[in-house]
C-alpha positions in Angstrom: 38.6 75.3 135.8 37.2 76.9 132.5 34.4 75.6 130.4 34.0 75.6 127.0 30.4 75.6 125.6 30.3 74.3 122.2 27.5 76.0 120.1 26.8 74.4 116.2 24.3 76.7 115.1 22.2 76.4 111.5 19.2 78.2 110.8 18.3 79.0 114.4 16.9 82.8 113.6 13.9 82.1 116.3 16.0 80.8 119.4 19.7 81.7 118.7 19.2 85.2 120.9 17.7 83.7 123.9 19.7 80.6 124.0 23.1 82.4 123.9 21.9 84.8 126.7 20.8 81.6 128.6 24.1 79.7 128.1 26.4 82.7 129.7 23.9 83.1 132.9 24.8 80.3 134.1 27.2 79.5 137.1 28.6 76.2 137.5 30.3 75.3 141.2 34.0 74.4 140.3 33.9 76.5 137.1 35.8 79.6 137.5 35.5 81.3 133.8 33.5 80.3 130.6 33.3 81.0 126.8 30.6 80.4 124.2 32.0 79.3 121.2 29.7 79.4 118.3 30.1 77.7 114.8 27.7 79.3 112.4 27.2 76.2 109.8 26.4 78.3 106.7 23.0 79.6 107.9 20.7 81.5 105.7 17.8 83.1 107.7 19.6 85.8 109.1 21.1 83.8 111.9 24.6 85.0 111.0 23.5 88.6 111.7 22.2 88.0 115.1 24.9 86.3 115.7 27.2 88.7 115.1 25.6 91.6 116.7 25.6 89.0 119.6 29.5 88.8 119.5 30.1 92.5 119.6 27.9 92.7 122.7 29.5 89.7 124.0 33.0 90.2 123.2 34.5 88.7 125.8 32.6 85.9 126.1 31.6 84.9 122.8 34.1 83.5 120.0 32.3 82.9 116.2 33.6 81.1 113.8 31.4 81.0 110.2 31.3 78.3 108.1 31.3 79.8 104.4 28.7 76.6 103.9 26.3 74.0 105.7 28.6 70.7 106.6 26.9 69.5 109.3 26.9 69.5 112.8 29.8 66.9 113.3 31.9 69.3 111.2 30.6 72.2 113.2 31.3 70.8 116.6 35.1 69.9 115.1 35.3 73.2 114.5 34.3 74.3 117.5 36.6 72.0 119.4 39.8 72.8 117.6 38.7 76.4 118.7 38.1 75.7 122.5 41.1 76.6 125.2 38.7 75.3 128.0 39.4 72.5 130.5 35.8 70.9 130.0 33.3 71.5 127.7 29.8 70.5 126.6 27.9 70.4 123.8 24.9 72.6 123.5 22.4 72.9 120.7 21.2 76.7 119.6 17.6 76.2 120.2 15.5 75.2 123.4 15.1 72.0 123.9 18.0 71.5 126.7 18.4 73.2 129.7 21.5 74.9 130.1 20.6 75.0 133.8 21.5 71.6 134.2 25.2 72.1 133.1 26.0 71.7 137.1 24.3 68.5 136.8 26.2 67.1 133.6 29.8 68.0 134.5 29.6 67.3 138.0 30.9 64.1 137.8 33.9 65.5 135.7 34.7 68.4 137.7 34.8 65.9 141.2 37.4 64.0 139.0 35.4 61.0 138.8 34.6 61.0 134.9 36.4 62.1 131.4 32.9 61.8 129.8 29.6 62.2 130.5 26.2 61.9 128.7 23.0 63.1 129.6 20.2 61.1 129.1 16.9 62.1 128.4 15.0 58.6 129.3 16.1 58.5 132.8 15.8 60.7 135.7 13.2 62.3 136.8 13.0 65.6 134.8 10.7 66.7 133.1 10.3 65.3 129.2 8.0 66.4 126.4 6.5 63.6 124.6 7.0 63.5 121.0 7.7 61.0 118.2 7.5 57.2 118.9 9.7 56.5 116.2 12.5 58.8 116.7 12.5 57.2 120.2 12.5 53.7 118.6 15.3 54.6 116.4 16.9 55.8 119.3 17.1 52.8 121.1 18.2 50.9 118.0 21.2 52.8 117.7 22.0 53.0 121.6 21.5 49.3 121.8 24.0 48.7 118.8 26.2 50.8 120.0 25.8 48.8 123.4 26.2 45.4 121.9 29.3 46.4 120.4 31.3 48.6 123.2 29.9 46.6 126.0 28.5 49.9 128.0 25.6 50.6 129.2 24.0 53.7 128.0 20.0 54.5 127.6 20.9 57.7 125.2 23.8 57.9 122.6 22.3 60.4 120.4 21.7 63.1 122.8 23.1 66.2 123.1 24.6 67.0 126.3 28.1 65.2 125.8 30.8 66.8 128.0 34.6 65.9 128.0 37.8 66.8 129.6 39.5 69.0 126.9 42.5 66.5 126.5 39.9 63.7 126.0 37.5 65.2 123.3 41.1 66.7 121.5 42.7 63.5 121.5 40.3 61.8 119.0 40.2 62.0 115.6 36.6 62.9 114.3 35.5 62.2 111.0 31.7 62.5 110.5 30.3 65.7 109.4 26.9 65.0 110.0 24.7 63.4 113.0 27.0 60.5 112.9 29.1 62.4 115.0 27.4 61.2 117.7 28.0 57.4 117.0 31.5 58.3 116.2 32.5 59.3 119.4 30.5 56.8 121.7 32.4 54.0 119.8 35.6 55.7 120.3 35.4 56.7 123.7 35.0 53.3 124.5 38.2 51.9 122.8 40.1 54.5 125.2 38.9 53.4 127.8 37.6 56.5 129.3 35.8 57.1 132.5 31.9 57.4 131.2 29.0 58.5 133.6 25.8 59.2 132.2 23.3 61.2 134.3 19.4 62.0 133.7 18.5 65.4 132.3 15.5 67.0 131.1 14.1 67.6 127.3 12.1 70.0 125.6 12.0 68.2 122.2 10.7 70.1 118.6 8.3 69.2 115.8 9.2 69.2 112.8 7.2 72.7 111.9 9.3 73.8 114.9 12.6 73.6 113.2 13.6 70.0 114.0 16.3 68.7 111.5 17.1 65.1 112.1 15.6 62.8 110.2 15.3 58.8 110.0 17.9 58.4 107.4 20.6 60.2 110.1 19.3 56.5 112.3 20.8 54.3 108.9 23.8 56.8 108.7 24.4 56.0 112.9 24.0 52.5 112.6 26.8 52.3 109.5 29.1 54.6 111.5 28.6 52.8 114.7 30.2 49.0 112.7 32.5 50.9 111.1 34.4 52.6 113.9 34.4 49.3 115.7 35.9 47.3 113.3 38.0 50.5 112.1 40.0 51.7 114.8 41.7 55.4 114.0 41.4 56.3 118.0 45.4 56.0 118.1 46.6 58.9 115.2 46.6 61.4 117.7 
């Protein structure tokens, strides 16, 4: 089985190195082969030319595709997806605050054959968390309620970022949000197929602000538009 690590990177000049050369350490029991694939969102810092340097070193591990100009990271992960030839992949973002260690843990339950998606959560489990903003977390659980209320599931954690899919899954629906809202986006529609959804407890290293964290609480408005729109607007069955 071959993974597909899906990398949207912008602005990540400080932790783009070390995270790459984290990522393609790893070994994952029922993965046989792996690729990085890393969507450059228009950076400006000098993130492209690491990252470039980092492909010729890398060459057959790594695949970069530029963006000529910041989108967002829905449009980067779309990228990045149409780009993937893996079986299974998961989403991992270019700084430090998830462990690609726990990759094992996340796609175990697709690997056994048990789940087409799976989430990991950062409020359960017993891994380690940093404590950070109260309102981010109460935005949080807004949305993931929402989200709950409307799809009937269960989850503590829509907005994080370990989401991994079985390839056909994740390339059978049609994405439209360029921005955060991604992550809305394809809770709601994951639901309407139907899919086989286990959601597993990982650990979080979480940024300030001053650290280089970009969300921000107008992306918790955007989610919570996306979220009733995709419910009452189903586009799940173009594909």
């Amino acid at each position: 089985m071959k993974l597909s690590v899906l990398m949207p990177v912008y602005n990540e000049r400080q932790w783009i190195e070390k995270i790459v050369h984290n990522v393609l350490k790893q070994k994952v029991p029922g993965i046989t082969s792996m690729e990085l694939i890393i969507v450059d969102d228009g950076s400006t810092d000098g993130t492209r030319e690491i990252i470039s340097g980092l492909s010729r070193k890398f060459s057959n591990q790594i695949i970069v595709v530029f963006h000529q100009k910041n989108s967002g990271k829905g449009a980067a992960v779309k990228t990045a997806i149409e780009t993937m030839s893996g079986d299974v992949c998961i989403i991992q973002d270019a700084d430090l605050e998830y462990d690609p260690g726990e990759y094992a843990l996340v796609l175990e339950p697709i690997i056994s054959g048990r789940a087409d998606c799976v989430y990991g959560s950062r409020f359960t489990g017993t891994q380690a968390k940093r404590v950070l903003f109260f309102w981010h977390y109460v935005g949080n659980r807004v949305v993931t309620l929402l989200s709950n209320l409307l799809t009937n599931l269960n989850f503590t954690d829509i907005e994080t970022c370990y989401k991994a899919f079985r390839a056909e899954v994740i390339k059978s629906i049609p994405l439209r949000s360029k921005d955060f809202g991604f992550e809305p986006e394809i809770t709601v529609k994951i639901a309407r197929k139907k899919c086989r959804i286990y959601e597993v407890g990982i650990s979080y290293s979480g940024r300030t602000y001053g650290e280089g964290k970009k969300i921000k609480w107008t992306d918790g408005l955007k989610a919570i538009f996306i979220i009733l729109k995709y419910w009452f607007i189903d586009d799940t069955k173009e594909k």
